[in-house]
mmCIF file of the N, C-alpha and C atoms, coordinates in Angstrom:
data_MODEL
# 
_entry.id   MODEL 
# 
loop_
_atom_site.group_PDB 
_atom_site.id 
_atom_site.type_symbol 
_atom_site.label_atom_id 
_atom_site.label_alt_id 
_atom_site.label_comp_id 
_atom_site.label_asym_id 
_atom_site.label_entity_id 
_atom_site.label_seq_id 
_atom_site.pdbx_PDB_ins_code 
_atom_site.Cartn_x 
_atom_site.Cartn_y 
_atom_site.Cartn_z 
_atom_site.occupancy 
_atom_site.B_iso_or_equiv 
_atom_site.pdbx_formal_charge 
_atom_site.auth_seq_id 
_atom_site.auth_comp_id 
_atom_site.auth_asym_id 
_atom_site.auth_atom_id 
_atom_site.pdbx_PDB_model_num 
ATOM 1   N N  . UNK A 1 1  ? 80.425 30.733 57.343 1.00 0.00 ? 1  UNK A N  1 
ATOM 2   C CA . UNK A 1 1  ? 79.029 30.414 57.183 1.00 0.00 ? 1  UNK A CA 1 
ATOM 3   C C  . UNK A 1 1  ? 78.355 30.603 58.544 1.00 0.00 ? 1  UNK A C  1 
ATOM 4   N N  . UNK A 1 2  ? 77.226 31.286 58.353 1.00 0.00 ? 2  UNK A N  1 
ATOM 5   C CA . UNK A 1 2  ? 76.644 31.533 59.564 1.00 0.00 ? 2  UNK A CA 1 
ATOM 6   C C  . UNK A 1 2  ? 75.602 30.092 60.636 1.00 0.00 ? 2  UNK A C  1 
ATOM 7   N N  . UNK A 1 3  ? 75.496 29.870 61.867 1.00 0.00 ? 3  UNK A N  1 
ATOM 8   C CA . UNK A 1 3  ? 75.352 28.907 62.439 1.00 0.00 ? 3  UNK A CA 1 
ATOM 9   C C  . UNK A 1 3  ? 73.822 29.132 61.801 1.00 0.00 ? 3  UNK A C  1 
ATOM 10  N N  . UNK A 1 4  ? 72.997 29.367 61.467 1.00 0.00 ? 4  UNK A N  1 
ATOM 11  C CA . UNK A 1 4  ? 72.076 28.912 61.154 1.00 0.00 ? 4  UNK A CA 1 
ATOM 12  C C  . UNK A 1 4  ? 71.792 28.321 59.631 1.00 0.00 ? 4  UNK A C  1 
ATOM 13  N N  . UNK A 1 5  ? 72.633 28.924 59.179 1.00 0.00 ? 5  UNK A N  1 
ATOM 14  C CA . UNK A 1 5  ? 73.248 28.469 57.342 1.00 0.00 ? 5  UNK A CA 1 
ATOM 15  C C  . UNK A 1 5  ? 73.635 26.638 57.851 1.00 0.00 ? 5  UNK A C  1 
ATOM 16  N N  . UNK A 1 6  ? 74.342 27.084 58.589 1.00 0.00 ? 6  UNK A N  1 
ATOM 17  C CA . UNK A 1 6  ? 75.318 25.545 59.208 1.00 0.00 ? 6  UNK A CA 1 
ATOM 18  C C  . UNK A 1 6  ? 74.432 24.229 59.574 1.00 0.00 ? 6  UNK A C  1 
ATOM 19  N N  . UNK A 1 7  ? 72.926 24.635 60.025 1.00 0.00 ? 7  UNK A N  1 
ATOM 20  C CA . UNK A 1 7  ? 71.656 23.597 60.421 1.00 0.00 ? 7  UNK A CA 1 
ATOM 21  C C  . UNK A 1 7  ? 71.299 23.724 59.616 1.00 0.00 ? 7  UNK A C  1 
ATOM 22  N N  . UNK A 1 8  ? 70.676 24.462 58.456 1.00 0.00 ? 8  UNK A N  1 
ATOM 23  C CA . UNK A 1 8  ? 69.888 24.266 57.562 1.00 0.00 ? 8  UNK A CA 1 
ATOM 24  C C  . UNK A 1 8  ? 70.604 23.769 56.333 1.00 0.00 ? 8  UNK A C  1 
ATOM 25  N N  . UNK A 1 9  ? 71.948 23.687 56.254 1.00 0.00 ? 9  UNK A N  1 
ATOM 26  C CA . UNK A 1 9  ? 72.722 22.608 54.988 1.00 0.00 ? 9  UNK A CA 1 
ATOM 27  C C  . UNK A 1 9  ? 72.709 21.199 55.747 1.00 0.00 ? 9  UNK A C  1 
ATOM 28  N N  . UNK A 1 10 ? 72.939 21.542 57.378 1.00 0.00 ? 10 UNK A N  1 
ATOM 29  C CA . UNK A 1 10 ? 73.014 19.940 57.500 1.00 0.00 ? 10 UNK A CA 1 
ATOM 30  C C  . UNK A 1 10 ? 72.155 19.054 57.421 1.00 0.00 ? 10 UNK A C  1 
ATOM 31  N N  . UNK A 1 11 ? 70.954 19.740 57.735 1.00 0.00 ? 11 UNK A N  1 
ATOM 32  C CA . UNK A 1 11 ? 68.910 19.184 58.104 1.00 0.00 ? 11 UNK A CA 1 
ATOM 33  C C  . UNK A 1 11 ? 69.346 18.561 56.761 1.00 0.00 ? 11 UNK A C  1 
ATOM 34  N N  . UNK A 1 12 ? 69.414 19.223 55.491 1.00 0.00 ? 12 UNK A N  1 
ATOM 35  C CA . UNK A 1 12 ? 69.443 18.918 53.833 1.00 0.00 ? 12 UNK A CA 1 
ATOM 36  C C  . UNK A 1 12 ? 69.971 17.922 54.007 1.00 0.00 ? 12 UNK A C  1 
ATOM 37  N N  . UNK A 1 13 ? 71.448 18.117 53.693 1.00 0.00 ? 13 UNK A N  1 
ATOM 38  C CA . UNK A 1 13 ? 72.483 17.464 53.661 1.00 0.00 ? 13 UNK A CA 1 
ATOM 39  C C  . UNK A 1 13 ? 72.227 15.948 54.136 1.00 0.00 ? 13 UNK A C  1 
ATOM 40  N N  . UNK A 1 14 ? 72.340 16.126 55.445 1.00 0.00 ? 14 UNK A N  1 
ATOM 41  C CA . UNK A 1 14 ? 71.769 14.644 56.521 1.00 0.00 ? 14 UNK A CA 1 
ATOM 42  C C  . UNK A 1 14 ? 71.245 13.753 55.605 1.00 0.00 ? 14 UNK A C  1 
ATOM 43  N N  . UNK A 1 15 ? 69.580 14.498 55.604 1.00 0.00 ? 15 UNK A N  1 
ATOM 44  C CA . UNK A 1 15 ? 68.464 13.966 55.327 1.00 0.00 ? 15 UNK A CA 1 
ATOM 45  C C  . UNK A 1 15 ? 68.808 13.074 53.699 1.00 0.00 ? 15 UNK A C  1 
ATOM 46  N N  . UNK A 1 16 ? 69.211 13.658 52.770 1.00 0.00 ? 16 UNK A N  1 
ATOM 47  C CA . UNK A 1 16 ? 69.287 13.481 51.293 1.00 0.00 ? 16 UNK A CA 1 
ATOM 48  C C  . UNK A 1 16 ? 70.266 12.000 51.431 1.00 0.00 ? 16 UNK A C  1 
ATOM 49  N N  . UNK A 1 17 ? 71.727 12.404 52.358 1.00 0.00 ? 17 UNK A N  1 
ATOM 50  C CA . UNK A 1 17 ? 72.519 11.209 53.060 1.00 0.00 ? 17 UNK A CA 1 
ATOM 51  C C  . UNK A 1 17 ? 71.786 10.263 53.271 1.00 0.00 ? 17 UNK A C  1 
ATOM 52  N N  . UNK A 1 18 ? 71.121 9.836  53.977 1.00 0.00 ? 18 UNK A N  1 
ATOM 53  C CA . UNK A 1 18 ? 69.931 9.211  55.305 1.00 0.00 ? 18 UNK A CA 1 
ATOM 54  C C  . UNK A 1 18 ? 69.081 8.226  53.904 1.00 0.00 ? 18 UNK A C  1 
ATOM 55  N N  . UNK A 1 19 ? 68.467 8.835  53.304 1.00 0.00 ? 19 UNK A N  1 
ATOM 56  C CA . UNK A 1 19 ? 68.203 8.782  52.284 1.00 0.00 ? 19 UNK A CA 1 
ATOM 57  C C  . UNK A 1 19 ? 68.836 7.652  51.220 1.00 0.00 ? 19 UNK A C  1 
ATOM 58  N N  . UNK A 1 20 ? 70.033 8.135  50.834 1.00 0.00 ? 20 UNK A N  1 
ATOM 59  C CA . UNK A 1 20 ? 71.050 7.297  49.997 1.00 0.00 ? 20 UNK A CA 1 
ATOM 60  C C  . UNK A 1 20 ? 71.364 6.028  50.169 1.00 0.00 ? 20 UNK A C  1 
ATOM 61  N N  . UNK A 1 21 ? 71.640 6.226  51.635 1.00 0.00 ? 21 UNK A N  1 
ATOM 62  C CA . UNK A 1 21 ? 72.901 5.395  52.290 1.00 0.00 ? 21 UNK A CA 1 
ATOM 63  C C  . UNK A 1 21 ? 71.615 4.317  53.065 1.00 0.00 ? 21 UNK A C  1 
ATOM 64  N N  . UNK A 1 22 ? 71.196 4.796  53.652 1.00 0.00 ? 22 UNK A N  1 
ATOM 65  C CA . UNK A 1 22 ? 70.020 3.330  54.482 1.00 0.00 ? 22 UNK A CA 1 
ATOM 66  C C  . UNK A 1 22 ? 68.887 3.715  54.574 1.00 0.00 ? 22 UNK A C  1 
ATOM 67  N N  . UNK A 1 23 ? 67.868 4.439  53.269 1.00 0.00 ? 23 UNK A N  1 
ATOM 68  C CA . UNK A 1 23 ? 66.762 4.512  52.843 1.00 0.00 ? 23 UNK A CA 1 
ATOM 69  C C  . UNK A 1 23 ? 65.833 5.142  53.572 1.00 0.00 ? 23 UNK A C  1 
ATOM 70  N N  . UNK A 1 24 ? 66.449 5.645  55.168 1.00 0.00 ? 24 UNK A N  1 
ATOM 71  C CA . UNK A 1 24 ? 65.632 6.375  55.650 1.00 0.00 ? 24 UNK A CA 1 
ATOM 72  C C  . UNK A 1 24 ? 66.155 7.659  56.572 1.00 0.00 ? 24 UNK A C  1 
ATOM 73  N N  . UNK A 1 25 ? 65.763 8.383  56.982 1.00 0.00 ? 25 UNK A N  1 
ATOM 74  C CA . UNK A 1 25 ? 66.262 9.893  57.786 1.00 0.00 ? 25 UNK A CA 1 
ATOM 75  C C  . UNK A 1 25 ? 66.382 9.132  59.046 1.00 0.00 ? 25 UNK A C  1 
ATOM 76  N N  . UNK A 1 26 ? 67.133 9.930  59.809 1.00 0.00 ? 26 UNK A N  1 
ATOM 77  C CA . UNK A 1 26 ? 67.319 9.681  60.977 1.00 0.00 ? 26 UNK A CA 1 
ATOM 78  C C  . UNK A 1 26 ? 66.622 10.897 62.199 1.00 0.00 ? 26 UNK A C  1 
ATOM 79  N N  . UNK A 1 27 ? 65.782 11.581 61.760 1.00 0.00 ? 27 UNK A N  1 
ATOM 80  C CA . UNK A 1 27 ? 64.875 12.458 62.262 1.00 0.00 ? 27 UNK A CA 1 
ATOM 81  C C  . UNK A 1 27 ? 65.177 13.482 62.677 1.00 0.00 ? 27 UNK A C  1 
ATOM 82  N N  . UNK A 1 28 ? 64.672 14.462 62.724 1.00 0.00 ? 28 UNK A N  1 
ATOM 83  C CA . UNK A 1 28 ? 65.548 16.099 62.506 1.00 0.00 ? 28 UNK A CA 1 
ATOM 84  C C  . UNK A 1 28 ? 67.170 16.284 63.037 1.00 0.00 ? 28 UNK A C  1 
ATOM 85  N N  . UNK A 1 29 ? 67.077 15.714 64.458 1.00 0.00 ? 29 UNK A N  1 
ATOM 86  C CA . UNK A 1 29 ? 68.189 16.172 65.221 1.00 0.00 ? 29 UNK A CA 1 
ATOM 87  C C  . UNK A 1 29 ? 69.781 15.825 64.121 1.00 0.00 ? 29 UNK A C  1 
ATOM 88  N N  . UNK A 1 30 ? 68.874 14.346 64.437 1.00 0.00 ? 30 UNK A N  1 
ATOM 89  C CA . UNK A 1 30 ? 70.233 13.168 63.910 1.00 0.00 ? 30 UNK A CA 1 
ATOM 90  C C  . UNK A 1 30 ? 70.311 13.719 62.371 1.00 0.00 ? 30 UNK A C  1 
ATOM 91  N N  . UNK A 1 31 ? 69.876 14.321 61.788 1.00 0.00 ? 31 UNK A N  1 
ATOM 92  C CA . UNK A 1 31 ? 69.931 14.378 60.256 1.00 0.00 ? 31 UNK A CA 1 
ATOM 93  C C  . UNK A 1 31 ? 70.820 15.695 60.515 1.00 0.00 ? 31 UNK A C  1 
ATOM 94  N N  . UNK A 1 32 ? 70.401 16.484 61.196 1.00 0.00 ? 32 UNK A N  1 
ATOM 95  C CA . UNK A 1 32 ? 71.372 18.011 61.599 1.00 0.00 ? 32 UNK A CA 1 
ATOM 96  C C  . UNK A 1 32 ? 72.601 17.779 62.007 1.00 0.00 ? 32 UNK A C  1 
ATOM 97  N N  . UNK A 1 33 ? 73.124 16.863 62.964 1.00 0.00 ? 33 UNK A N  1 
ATOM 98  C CA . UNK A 1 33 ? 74.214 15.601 63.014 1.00 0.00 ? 33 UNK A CA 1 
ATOM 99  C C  . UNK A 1 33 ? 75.392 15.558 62.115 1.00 0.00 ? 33 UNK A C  1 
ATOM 100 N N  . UNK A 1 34 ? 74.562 14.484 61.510 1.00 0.00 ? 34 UNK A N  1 
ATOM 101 C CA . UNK A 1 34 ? 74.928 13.917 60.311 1.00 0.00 ? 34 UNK A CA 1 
ATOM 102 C C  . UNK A 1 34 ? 75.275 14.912 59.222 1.00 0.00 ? 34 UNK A C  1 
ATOM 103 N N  . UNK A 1 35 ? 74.515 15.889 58.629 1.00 0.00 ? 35 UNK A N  1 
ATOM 104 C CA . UNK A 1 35 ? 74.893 16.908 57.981 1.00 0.00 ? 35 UNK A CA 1 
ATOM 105 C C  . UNK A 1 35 ? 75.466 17.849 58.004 1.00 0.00 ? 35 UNK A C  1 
ATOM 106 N N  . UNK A 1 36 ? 75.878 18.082 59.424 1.00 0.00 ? 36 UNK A N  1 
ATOM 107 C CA . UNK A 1 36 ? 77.264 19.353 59.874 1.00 0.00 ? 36 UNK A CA 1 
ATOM 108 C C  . UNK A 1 36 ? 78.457 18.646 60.126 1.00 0.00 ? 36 UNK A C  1 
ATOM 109 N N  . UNK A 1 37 ? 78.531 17.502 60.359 1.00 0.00 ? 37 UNK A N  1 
ATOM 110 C CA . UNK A 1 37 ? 79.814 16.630 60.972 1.00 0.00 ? 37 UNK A CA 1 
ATOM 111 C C  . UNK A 1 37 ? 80.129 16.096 59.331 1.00 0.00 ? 37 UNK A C  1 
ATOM 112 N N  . UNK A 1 38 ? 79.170 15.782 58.631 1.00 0.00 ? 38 UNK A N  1 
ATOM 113 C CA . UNK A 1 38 ? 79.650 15.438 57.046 1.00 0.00 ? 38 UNK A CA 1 
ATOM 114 C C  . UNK A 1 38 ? 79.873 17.088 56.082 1.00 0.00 ? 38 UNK A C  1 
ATOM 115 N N  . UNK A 1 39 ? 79.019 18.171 56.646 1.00 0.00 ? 39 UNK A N  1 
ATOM 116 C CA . UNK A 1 39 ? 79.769 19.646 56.191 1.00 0.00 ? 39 UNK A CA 1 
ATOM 117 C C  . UNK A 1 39 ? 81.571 19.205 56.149 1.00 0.00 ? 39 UNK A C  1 
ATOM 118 N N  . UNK A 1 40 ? 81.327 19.339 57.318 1.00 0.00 ? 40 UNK A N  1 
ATOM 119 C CA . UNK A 1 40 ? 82.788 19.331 57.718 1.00 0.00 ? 40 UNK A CA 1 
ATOM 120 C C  . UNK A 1 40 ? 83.832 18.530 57.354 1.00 0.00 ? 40 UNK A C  1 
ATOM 121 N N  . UNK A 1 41 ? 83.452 17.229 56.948 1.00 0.00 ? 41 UNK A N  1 
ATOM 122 C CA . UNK A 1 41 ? 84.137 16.404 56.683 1.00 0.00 ? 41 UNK A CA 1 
ATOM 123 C C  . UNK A 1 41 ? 84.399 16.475 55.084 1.00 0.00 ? 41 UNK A C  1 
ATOM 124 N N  . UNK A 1 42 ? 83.143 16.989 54.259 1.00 0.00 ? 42 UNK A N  1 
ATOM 125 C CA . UNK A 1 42 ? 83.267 17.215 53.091 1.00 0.00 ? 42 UNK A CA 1 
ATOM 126 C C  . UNK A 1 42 ? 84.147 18.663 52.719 1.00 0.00 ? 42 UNK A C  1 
ATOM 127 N N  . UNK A 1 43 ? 84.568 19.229 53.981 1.00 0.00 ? 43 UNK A N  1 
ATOM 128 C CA . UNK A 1 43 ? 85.132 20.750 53.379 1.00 0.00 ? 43 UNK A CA 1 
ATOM 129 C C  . UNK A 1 43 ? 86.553 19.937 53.387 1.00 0.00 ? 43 UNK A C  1 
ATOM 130 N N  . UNK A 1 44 ? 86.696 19.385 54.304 1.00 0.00 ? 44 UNK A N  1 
ATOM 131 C CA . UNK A 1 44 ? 88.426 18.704 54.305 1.00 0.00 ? 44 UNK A CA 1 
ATOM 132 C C  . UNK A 1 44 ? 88.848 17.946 53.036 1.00 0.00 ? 44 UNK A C  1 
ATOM 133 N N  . UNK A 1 45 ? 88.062 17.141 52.722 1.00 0.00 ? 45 UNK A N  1 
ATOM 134 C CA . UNK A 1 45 ? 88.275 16.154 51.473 1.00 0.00 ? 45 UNK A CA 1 
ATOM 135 C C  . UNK A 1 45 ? 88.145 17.442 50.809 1.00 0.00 ? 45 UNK A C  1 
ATOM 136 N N  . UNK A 1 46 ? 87.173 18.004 50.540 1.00 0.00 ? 46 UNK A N  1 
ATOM 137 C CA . UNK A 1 46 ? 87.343 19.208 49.035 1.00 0.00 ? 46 UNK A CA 1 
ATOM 138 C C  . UNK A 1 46 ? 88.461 19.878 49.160 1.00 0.00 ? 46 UNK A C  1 
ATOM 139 N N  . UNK A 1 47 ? 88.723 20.365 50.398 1.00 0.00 ? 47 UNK A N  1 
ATOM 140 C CA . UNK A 1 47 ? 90.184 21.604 50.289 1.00 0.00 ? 47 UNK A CA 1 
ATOM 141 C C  . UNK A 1 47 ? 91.389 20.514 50.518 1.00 0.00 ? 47 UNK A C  1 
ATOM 142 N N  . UNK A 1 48 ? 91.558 19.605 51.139 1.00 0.00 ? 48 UNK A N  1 
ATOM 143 C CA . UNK A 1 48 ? 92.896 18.967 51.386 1.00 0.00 ? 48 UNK A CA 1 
ATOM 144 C C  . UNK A 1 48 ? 92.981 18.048 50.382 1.00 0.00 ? 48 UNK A C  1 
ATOM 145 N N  . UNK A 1 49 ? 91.788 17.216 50.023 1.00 0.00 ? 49 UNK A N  1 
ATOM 146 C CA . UNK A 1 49 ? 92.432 15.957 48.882 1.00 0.00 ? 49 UNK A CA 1 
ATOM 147 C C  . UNK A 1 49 ? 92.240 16.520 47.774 1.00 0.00 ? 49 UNK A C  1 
ATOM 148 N N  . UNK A 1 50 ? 91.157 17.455 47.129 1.00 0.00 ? 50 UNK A N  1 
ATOM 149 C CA . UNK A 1 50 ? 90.554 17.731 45.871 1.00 0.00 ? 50 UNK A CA 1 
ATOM 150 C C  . UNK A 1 50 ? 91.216 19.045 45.676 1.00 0.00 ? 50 UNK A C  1 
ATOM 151 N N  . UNK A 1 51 ? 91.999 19.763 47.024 1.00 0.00 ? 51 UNK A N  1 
ATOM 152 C CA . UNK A 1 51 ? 92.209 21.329 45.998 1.00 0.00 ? 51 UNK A CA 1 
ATOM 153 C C  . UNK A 1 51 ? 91.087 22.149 46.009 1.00 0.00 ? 51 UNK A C  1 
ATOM 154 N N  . UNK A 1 52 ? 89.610 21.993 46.390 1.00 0.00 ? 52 UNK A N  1 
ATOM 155 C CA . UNK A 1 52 ? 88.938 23.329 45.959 1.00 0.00 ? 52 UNK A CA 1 
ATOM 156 C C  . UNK A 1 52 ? 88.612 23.724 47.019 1.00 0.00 ? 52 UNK A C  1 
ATOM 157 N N  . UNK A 1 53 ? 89.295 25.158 47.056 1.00 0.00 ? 53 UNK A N  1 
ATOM 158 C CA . UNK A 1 53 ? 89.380 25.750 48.449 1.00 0.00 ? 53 UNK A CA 1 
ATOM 159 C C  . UNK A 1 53 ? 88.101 26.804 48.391 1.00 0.00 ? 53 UNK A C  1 
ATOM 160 N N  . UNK A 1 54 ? 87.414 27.266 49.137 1.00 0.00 ? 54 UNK A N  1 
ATOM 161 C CA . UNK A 1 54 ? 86.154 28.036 49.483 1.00 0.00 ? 54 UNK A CA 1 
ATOM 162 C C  . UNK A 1 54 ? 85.146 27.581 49.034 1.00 0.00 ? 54 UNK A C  1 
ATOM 163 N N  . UNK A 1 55 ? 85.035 26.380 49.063 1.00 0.00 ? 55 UNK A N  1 
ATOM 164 C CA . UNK A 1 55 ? 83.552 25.756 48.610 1.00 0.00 ? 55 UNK A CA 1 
ATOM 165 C C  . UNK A 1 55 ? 82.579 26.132 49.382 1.00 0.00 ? 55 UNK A C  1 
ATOM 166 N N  . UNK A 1 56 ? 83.316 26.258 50.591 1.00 0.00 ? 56 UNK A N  1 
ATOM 167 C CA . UNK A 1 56 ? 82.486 26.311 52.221 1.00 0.00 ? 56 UNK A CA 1 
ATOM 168 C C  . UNK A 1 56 ? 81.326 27.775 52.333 1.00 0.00 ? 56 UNK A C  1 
ATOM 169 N N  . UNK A 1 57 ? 80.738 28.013 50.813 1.00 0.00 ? 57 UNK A N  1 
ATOM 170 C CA . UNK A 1 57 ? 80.589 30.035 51.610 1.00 0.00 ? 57 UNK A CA 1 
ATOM 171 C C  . UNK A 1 57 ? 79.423 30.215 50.775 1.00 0.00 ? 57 UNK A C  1 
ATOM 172 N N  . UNK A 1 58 ? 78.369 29.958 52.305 1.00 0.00 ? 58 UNK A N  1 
ATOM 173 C CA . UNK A 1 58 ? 76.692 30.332 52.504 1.00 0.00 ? 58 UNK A CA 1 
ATOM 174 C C  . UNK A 1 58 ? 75.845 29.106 51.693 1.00 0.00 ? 58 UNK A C  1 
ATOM 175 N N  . UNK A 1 59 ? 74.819 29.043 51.880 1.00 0.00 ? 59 UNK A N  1 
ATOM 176 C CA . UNK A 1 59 ? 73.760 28.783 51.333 1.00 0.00 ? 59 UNK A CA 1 
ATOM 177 C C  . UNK A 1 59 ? 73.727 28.304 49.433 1.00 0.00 ? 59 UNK A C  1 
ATOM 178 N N  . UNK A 1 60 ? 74.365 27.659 48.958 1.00 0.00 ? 60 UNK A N  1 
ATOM 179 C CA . UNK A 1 60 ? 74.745 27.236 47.526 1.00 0.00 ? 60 UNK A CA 1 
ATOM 180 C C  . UNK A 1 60 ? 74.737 26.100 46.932 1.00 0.00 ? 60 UNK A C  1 
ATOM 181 N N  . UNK A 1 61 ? 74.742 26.125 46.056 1.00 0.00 ? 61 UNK A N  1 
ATOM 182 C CA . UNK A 1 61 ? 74.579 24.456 45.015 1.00 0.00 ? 61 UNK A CA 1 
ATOM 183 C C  . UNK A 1 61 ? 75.950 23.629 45.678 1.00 0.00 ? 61 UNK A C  1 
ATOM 184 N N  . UNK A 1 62 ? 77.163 24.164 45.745 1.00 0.00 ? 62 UNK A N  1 
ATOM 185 C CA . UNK A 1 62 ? 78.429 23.841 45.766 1.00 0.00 ? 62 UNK A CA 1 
ATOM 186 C C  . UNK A 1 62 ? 78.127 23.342 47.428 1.00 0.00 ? 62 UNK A C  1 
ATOM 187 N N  . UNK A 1 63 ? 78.079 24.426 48.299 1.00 0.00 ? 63 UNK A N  1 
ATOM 188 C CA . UNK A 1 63 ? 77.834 24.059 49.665 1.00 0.00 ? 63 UNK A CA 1 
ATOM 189 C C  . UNK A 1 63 ? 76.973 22.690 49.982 1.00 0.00 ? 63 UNK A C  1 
ATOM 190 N N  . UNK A 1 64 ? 76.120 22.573 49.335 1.00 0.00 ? 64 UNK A N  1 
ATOM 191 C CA . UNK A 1 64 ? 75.066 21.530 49.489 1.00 0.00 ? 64 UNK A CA 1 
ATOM 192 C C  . UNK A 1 64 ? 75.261 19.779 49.036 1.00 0.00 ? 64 UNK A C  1 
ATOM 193 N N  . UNK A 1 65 ? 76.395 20.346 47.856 1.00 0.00 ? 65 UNK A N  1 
ATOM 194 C CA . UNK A 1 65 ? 77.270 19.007 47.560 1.00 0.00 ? 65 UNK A CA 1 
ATOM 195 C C  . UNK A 1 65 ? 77.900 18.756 47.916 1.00 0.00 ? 65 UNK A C  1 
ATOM 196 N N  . UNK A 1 66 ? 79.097 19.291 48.517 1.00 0.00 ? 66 UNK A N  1 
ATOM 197 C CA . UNK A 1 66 ? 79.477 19.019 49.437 1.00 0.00 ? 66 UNK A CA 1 
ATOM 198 C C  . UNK A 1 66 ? 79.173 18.516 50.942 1.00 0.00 ? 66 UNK A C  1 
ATOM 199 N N  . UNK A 1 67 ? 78.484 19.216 51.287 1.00 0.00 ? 67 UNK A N  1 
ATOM 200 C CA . UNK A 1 67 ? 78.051 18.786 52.431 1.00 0.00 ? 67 UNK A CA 1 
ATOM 201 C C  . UNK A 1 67 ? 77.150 17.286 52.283 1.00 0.00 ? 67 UNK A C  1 
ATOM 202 N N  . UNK A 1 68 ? 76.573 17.353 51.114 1.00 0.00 ? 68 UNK A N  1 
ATOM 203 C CA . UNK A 1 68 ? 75.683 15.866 50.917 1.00 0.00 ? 68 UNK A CA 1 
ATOM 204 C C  . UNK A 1 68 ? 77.154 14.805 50.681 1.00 0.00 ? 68 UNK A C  1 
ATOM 205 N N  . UNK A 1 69 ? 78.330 15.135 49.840 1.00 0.00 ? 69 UNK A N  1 
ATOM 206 C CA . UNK A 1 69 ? 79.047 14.034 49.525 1.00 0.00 ? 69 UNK A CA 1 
ATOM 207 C C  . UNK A 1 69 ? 80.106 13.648 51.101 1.00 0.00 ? 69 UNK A C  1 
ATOM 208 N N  . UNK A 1 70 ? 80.356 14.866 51.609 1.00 0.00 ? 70 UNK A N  1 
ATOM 209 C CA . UNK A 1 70 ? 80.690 14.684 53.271 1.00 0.00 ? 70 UNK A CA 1 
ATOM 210 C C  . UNK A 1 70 ? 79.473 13.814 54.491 1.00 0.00 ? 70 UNK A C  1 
ATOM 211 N N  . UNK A 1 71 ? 78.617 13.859 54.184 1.00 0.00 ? 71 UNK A N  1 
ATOM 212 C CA . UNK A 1 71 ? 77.782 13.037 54.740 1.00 0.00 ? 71 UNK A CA 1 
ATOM 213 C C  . UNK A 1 71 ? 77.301 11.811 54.501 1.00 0.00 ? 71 UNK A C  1 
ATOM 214 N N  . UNK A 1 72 ? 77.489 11.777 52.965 1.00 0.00 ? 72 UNK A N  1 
ATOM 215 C CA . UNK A 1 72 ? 77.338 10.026 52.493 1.00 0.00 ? 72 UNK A CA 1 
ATOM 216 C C  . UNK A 1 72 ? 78.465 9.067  52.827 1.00 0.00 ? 72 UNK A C  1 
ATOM 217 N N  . UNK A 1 73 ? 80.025 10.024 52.500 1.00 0.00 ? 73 UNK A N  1 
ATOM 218 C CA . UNK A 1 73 ? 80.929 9.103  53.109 1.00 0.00 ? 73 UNK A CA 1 
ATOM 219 C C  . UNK A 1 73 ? 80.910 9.025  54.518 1.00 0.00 ? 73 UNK A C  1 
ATOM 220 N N  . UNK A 1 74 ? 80.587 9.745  55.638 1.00 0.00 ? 74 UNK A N  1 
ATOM 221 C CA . UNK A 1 74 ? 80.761 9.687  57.083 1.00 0.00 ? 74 UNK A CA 1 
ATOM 222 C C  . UNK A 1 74 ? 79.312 8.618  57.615 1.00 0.00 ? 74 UNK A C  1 
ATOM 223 N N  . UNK A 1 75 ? 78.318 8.490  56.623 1.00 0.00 ? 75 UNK A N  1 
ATOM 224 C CA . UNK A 1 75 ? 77.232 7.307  56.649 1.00 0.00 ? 75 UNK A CA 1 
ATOM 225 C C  . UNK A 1 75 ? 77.978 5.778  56.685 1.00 0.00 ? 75 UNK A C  1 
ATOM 226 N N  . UNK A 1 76 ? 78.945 5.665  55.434 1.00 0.00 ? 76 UNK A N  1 
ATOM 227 C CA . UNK A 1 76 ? 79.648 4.554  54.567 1.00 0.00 ? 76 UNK A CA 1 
ATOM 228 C C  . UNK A 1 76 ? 80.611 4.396  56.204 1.00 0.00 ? 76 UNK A C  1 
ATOM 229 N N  . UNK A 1 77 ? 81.242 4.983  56.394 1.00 0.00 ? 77 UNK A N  1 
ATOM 230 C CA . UNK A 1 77 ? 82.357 4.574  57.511 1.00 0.00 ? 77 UNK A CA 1 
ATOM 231 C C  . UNK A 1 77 ? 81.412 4.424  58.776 1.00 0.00 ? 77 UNK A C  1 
ATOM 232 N N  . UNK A 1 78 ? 80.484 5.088  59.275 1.00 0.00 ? 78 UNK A N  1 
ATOM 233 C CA . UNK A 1 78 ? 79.710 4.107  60.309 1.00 0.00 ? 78 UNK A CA 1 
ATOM 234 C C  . UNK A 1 78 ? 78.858 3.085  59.783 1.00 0.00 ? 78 UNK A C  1 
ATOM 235 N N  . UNK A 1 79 ? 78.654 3.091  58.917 1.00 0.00 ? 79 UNK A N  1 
ATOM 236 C CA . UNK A 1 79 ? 78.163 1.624  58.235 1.00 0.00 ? 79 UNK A CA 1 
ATOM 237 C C  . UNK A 1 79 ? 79.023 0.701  58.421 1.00 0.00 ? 79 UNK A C  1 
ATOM 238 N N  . UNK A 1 80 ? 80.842 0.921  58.324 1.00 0.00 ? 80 UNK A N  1 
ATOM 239 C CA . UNK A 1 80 ? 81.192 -0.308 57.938 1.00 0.00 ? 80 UNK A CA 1 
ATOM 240 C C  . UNK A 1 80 ? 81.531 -0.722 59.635 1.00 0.00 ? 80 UNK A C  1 
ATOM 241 N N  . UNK A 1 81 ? 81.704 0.491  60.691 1.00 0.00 ? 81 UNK A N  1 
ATOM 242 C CA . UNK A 1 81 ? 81.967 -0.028 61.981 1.00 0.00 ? 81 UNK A CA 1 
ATOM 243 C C  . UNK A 1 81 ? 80.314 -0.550 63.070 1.00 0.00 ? 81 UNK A C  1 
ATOM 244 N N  . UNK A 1 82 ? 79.415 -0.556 62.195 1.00 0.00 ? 82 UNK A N  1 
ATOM 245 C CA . UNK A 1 82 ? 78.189 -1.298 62.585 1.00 0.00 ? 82 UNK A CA 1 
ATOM 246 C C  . UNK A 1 82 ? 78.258 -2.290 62.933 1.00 0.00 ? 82 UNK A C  1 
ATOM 247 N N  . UNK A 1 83 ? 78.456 -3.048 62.106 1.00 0.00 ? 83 UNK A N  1 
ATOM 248 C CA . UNK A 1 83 ? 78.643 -4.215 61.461 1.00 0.00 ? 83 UNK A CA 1 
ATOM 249 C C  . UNK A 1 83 ? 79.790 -5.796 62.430 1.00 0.00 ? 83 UNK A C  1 
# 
């Protein structure tokens, strides 16, 4: 996926997270953040725990869920070390 594919799922991604998880964005940067570090985290859980390997490829419905369900859980685990 190309690095600008890579900010513009995470800006999404983040933001939709941000959203879910504590009702508000965390403002461009932090939402770009949040949504490439949860990319990432959501490609591992999909290919290592779930089995679905190439979710990861461009700009897509699949890419975008992922990356949103990689970012809600990486929200949930600094949520719980907030605290």
């Amino acid at each position: 996926m190309g690095f600008i594919t890579w900010i513009i799922v995470g800006a999404i991604a983040g933001w939709l997270a941000g959203k879910v998880v504590k009702g508000r964005g965390f403002g461009l940067l932090g939402n770009i953040i949040v949504g490439v570090v949860g990319a990432l985290l959501g490609g591992w859980i999909a290919n290592s725990l779930l089995g679905i390997g190439g979710a990861n490829s461009g700009f897509n419905l699949p890419t975008l869920a992922i990356a949103f369900g990689g970012s809600v859980v990486l929200l949930f685990i600094l949520k719980l070390f907030k605290k």
